[in-house]
ROMISE-554645 format. One record per residue (C-alpha): x, y, z; residue number from 1; residue in three letters. Coordinates in pm, 1 decimal. Example, Ala and Ser with C-alpha at 12.3 -4.5 7.8 and 13.67 -1.06 7.14 Angstrom:
BEGIN
{{1230.0,-450.0,780.0},1,"ALA"}
{{1367.0,-106.0,714.0},2,"SER"}
! end
This chain:
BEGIN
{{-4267.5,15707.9,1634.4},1,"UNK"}
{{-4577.3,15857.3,1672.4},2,"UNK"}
{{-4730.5,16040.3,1911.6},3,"UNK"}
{{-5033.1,16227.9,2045.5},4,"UNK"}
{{-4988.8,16483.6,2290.8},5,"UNK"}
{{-5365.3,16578.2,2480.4},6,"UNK"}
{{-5367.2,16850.4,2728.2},7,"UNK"}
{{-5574.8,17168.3,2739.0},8,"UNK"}
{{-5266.1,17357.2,2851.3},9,"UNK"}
{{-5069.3,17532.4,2569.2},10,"UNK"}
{{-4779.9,17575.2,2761.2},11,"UNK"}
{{-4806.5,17215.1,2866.6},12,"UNK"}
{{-4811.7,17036.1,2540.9},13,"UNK"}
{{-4567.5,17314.5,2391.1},14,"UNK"}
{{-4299.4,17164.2,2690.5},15,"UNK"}
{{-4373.1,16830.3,2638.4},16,"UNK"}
{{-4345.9,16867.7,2208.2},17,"UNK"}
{{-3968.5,17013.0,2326.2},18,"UNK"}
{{-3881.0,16747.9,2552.3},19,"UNK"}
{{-3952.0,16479.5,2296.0},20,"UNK"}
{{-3785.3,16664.1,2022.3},21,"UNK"}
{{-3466.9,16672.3,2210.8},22,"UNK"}
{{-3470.2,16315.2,2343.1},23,"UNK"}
{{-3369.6,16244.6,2015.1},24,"UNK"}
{{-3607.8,15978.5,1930.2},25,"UNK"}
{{-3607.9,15861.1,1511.6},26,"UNK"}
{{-3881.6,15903.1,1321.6},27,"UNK"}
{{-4043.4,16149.4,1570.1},28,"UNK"}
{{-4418.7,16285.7,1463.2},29,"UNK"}
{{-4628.0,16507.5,1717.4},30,"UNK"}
{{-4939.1,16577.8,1692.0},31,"UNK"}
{{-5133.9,16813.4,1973.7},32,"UNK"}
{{-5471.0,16839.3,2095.3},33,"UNK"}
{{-5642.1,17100.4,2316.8},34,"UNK"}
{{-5934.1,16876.2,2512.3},35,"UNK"}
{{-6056.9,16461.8,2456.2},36,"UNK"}
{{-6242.4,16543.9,2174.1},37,"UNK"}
{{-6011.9,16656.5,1939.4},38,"UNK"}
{{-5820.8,16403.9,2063.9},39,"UNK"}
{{-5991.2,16104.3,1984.5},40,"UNK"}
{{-6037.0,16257.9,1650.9},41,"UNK"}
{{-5648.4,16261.5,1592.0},42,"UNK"}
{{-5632.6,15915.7,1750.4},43,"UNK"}
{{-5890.7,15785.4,1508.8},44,"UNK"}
{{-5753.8,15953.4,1229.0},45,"UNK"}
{{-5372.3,15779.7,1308.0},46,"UNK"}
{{-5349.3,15570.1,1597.5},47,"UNK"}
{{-5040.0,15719.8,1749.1},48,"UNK"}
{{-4797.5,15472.9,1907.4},49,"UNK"}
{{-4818.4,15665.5,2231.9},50,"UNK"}
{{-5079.3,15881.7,2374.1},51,"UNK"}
{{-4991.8,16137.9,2672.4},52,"UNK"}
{{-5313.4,16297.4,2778.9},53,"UNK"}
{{-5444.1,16479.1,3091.4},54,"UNK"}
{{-5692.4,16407.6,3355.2},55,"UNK"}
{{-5835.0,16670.8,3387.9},56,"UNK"}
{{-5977.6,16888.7,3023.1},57,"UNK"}
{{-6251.1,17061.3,2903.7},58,"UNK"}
{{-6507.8,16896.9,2705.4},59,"UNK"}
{{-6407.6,16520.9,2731.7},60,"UNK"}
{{-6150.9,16501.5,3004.1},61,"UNK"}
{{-5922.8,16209.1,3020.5},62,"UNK"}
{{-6060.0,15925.0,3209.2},63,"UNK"}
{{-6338.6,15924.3,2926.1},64,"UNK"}
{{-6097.5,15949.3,2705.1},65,"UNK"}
{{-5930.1,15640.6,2852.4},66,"UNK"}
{{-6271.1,15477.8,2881.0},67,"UNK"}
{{-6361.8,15528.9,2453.5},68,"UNK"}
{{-6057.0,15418.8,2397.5},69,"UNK"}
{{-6098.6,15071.9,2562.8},70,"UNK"}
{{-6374.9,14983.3,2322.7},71,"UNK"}
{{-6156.5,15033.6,2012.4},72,"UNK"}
{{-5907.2,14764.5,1942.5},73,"UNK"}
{{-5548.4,14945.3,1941.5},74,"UNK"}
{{-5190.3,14843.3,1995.2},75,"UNK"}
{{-5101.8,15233.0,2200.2},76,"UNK"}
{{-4934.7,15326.1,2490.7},77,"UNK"}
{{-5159.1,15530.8,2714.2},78,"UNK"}
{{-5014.4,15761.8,2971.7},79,"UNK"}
{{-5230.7,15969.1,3198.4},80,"UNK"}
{{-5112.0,16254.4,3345.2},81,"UNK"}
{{-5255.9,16472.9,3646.8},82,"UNK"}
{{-5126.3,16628.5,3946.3},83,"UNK"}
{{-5363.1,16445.5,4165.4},84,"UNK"}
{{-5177.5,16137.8,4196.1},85,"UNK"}
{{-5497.8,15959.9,4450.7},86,"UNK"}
{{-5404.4,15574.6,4448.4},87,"UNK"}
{{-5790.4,15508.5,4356.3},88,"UNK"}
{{-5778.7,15738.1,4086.4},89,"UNK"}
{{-5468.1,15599.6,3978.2},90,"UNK"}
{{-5614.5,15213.8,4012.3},91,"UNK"}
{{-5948.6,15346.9,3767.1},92,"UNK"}
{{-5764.4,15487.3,3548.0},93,"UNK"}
{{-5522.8,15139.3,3480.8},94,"UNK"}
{{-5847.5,14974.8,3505.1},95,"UNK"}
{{-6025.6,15164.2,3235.5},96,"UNK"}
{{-5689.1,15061.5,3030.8},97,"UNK"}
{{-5436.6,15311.9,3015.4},98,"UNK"}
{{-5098.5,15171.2,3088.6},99,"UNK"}
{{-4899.6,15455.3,3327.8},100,"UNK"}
{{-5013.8,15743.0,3546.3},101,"UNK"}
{{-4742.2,16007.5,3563.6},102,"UNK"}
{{-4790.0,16286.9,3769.8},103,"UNK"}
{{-4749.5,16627.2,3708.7},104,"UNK"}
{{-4524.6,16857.9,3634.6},105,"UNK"}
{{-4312.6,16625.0,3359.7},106,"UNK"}
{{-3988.1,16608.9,3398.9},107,"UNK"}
{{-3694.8,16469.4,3194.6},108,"UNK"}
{{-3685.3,16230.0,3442.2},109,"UNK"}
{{-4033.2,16114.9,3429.2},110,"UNK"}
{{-4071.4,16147.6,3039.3},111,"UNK"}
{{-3723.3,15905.8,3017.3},112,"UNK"}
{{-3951.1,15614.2,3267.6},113,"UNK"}
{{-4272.0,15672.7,2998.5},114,"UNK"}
{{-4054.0,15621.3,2703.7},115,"UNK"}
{{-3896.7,15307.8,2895.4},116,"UNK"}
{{-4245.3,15172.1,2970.7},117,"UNK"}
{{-4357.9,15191.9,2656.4},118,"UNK"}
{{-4006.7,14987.7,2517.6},119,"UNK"}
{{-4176.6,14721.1,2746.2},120,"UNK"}
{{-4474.6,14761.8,2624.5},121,"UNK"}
{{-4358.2,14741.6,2281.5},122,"UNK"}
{{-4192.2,14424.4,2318.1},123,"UNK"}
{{-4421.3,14254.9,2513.4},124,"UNK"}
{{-4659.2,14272.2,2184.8},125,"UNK"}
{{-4403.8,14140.7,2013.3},126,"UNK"}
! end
């Protein structure tokens, strides 16, 4: 499984990396990005079966992330993550295409309901 962390907090993609590796999923490759930019990059370099990436970044923050990404035709699980969890910026964000809206700080708790949405998502492509 593949998956691209985006967050322009060290500490915050550094926790998430370690709460992924010991969830024990197979197959597990991370890959990290400081800001939208470099993200997209990684994204278009190898589509990632999930993407975790923050609302709020430097240079291209998330919600254009979420909105470049709608134009390209991919098969990943988008999860947005911010700690300001405003319904309407919740509803624009789902409407620009990501799939879940998670607010901050992650928990195990939280990261076991993304994994779990994406299973569903999974399937339902199937």
């Amino acid at each position: 499984m593949k998956i691209l962390i985006v967050d322009d907090s060290m500490m915050v993609r550094n926790s998430l990396k370690r709460m992924l590796e010991a969830s024990g999923l197979p197959d597990l490759e991370i890959r990290m990005a400081p800001n939208g930019e470099k993200g997209l990059s990684l994204f278009e370099e190898d589509t990632p079966d999930i993407l975790i990436a923050d609302l709020l970044m430097p240079v291209l923050d998330g919600t254009e992330m979420v909105r470049q990404l709608s134009d390209i035709k991919h098969r990943c699980f988008i999860t947005v993550l911010s700690s300001n969890f405003q319904k309407p910026v919740k509803d624009r964000l789902l409407r620009l295409g990501a799939h879940l809206f998670t607010e901050k700080p992650i928990t195990d708790e939280k990261l076991s309901h993304i994994l779990k949405e994406f299973e569903k998502f999974r399937t339902s492509l199937s």
